[in-house]
C-alpha positions as CSV (number, residue, x, y, z in Angstrom):
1,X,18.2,45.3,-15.3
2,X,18.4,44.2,-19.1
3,X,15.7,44.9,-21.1
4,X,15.8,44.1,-24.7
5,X,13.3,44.3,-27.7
6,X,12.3,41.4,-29.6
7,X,10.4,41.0,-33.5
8,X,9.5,39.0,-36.1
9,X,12.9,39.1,-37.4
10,X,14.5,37.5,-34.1
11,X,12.0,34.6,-34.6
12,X,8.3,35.9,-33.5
13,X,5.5,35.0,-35.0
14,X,3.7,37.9,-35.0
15,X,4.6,40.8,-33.6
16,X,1.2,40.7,-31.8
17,X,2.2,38.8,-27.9
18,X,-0.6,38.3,-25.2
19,X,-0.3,36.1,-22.1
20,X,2.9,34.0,-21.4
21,X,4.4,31.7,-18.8
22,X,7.7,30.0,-17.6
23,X,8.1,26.7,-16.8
24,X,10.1,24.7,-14.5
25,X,13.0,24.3,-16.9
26,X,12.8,28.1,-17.6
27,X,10.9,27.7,-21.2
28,X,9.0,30.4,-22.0
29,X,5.4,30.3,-23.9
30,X,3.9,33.1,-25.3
31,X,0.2,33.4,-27.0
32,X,2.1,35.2,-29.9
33,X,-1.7,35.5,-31.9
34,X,-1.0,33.2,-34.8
35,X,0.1,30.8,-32.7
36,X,2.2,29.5,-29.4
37,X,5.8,30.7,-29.5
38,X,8.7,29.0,-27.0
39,X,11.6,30.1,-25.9
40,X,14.6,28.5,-24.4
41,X,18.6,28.3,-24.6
42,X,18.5,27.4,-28.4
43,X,16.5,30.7,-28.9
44,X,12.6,30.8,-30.4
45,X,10.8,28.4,-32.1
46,X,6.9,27.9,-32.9
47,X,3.5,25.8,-32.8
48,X,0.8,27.0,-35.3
49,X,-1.9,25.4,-37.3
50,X,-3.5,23.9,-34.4
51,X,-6.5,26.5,-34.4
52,X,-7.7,29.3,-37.4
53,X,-8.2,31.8,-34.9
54,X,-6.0,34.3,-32.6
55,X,-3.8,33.0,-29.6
56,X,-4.7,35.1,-26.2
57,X,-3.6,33.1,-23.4
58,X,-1.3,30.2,-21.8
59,X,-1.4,28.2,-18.9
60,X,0.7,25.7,-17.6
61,X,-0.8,22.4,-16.1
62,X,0.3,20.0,-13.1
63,X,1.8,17.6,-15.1
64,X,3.8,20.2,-17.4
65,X,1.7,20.4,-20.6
66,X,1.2,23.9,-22.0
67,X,-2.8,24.7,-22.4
68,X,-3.8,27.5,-24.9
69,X,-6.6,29.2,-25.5
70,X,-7.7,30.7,-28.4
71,X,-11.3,32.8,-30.0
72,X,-12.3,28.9,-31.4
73,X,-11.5,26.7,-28.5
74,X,-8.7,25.3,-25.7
75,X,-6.1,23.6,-26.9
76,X,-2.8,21.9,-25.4
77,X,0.9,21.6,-26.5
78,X,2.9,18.5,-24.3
79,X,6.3,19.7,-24.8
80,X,8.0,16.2,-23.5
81,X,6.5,14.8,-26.5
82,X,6.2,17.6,-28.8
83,X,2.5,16.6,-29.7
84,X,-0.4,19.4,-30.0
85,X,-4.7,18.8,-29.5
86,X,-7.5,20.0,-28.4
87,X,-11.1,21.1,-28.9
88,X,-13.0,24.1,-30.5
89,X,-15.5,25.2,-28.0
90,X,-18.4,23.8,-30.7
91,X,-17.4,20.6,-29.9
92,X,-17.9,20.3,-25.9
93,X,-20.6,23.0,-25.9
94,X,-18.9,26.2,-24.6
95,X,-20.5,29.2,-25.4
96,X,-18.5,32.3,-24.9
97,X,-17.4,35.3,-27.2
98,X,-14.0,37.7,-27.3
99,X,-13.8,41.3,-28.0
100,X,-11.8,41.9,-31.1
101,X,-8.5,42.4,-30.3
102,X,-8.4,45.7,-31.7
103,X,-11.0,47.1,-29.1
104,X,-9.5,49.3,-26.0
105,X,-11.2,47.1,-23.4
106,X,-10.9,43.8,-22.8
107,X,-12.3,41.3,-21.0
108,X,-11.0,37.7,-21.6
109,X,-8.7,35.4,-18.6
110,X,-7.1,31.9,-18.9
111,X,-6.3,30.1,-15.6
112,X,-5.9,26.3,-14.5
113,X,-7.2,25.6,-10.8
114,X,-5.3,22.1,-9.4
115,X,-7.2,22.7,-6.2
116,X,-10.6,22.7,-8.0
117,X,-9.6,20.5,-10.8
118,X,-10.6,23.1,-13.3
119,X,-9.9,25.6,-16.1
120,X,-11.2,29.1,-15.7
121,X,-11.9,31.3,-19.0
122,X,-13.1,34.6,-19.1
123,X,-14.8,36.7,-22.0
124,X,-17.3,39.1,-22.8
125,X,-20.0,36.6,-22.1
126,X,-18.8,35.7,-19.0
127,X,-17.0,33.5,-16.5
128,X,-16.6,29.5,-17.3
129,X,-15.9,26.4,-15.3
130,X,-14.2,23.7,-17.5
131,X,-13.9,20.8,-14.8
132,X,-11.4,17.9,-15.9
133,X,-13.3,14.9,-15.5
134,X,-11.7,11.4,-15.6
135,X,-12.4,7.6,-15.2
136,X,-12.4,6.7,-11.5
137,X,-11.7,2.8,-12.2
138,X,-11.5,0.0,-9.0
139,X,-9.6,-2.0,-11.3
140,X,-6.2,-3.0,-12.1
141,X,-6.4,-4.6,-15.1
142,X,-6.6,-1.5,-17.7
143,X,-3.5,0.4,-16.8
144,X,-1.5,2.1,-19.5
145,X,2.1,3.1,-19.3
146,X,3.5,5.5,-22.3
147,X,5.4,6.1,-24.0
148,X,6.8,2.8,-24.5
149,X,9.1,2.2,-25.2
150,X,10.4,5.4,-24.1
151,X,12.5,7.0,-26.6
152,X,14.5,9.5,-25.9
153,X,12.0,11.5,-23.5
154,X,12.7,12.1,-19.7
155,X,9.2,11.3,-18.1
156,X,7.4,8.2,-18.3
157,X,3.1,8.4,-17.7
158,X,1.1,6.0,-15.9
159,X,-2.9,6.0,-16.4
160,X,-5.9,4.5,-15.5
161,X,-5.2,3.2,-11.9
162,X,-7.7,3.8,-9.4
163,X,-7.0,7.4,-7.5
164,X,-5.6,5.3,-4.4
165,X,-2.6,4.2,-5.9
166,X,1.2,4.0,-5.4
167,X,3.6,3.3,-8.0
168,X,6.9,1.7,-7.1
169,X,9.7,1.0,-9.8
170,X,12.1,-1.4,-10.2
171,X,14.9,-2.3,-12.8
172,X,14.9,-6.2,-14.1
173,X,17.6,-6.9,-11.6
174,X,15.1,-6.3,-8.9
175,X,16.5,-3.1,-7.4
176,X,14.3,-0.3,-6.3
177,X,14.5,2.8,-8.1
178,X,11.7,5.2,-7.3
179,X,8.9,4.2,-4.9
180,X,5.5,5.4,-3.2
181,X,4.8,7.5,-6.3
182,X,1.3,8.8,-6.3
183,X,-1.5,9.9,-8.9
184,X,-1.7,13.7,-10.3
185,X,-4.6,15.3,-8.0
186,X,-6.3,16.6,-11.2
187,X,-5.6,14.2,-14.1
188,X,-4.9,11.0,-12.1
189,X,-1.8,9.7,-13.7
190,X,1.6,8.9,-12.2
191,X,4.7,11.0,-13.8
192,X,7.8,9.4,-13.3
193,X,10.5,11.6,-13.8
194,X,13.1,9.6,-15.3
195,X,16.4,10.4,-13.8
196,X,19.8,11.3,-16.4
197,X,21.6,7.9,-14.3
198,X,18.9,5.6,-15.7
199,X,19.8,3.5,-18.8
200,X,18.8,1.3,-21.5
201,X,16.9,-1.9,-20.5
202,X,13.5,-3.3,-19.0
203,X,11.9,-1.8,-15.9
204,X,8.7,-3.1,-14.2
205,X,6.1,-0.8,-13.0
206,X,4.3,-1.9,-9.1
207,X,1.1,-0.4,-8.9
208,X,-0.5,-1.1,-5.3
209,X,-3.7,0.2,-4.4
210,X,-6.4,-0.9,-2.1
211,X,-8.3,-2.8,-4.7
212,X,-4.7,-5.0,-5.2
213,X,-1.6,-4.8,-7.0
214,X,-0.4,-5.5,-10.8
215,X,2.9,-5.7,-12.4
216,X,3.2,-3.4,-15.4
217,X,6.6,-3.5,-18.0
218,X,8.2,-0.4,-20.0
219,X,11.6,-0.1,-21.6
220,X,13.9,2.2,-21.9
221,X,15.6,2.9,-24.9
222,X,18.9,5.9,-24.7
C-alpha cells in the first residue's frame, strides 16, 4: 500500500479535512473547512466563498453534482459546469446546530437518499429530512434543454418534462443517436451523456410521454 501525507503546501486549503467522496471519473472532494477541495490527475484545486462558515461534509448526487454542507446551510458545486449555489438553512427554515469542531464528540452526518428522494443531516439537534421537491408538469410545452448551446461540456440536461417521459436524439440528418432515455428518479431531468464521437452541429431532442410528444433543438459547439 502507498500512503502519503498531504498539506497546505501541496495545495490544501486548510490543513483541517472532514468528509470526502470519489466520483465516477475518480475526482476526489474533500470538506477541507474553508472550503470544498478537488482532486484529480492535474493535482488539487479549490471552491471557497460560497458559505462564511466551516465545511464538514460532501455528498455526491444522481446526476453528478457535489452537495456540501456546512454550520450555515447546504450548498452544491456542478462540476460539468463549474458553477456553485445553495441555501443557508435561514432561508428554507432548517433549524439545526453543530458542535464546535474543536469539541471531542461529535455528532453531525451528510447523506443523499435516491430511493427516498432526500438529503439526510445530522447535528446536535437532531436528525433532518430535506426532501427534493419538483414540478410534476402534464405538459410539453415548458421543456428546457441546457446548456445551449453546449460549449465544450460533455452532458447535456433536459427539464421540465412530465416524470413519464422518454427522450430520444437525433442528429439533423435524421439518424438516431441515443434513444429511450428516461428522467432522474429524484430530480426529474434527463442527462445525456454526450459521447467523445459526437461533433459540431444541430441535434433535435424527442420527448414522448403519455401526455404527447414535442420536438426540442440544442447545438453543439467543439
Amino acid at each position: 500500500d502507498y500512503f502519503r501525507t498531504y498539506t497546505e503546501s501541496d495545495g490544501l486549503l486548510s490543513k483541517y479535512a472532514f468528509g470526502c467522496t470519489v466520483d465516477k471519473d475518480n475526482n476526489l472532494y474533500v470538506a477541507n473547512e474553508i472550503g470544498l477541495l478537488i482532486h484529480n490527475d492535474t493535482g488539487f484545486s479549490g471552491i471557497t466563498g460560497f458559505s462564511v462558515e466551516e465545511v464538514l461534509d460532501v455528498e455526491l448526487d444522481s446526476e453528478g453534482r457535489v452537495w456540501i454542507m456546512t454550520r450555515d446551510g447546504i450548498y452544491y458545486y456542478d462540476p460539468e459546469f463549474n458553477v456553485t449555489s445553495g441555501w443557508r438553512y435561514s432561508e428554507i427554515n432548517v433549524h439545526i446546530r453543530f458542535e464546535e469542531l474543536d469539541e471531542i464528540i461529535q455528532v453531525q452526518g451528510f447523506e443523499f437518499d435516491p430511493f427516498r428522494r432526500c438529503f439526510w443531516i445530522g447535528g446536535e439537534t437532531g436528525l433532518l429530512k430535506l426532501a427534493v421537491q419538483i414540478d410534476t408538469l402534464s405538459e410539453l410545452d415548458s421543456i428546457l434543454i441546457y446548456p445551449n448551446p453546449v460549449l465544450g461540456n460533455n452532458i447535456v440536461r433536459i427539464k421540465n418534462i412530465p416524470v413519464d417521459s422518454r427522450v430520444d436524439i437525433y442528429a439533423i440528418s435524421g439518424r438516431l443517436i441515443a434513444d429511450n432515455l428516461l428522467p432522474d428518479a429524484v430530480f426529474g431531468e434527463v442527462v445525456w451523456q454526450i459521447p467523445e464521437d459526437i461533433g459540431s452541429g444541430m441535434y433535435f431532442a424527442l420527448v414522448k410521454s403519455d401526455y404527447g410528444k414535442r420536438v426540442c433543438k440544442f447545438a453543439i459547439v467543439k
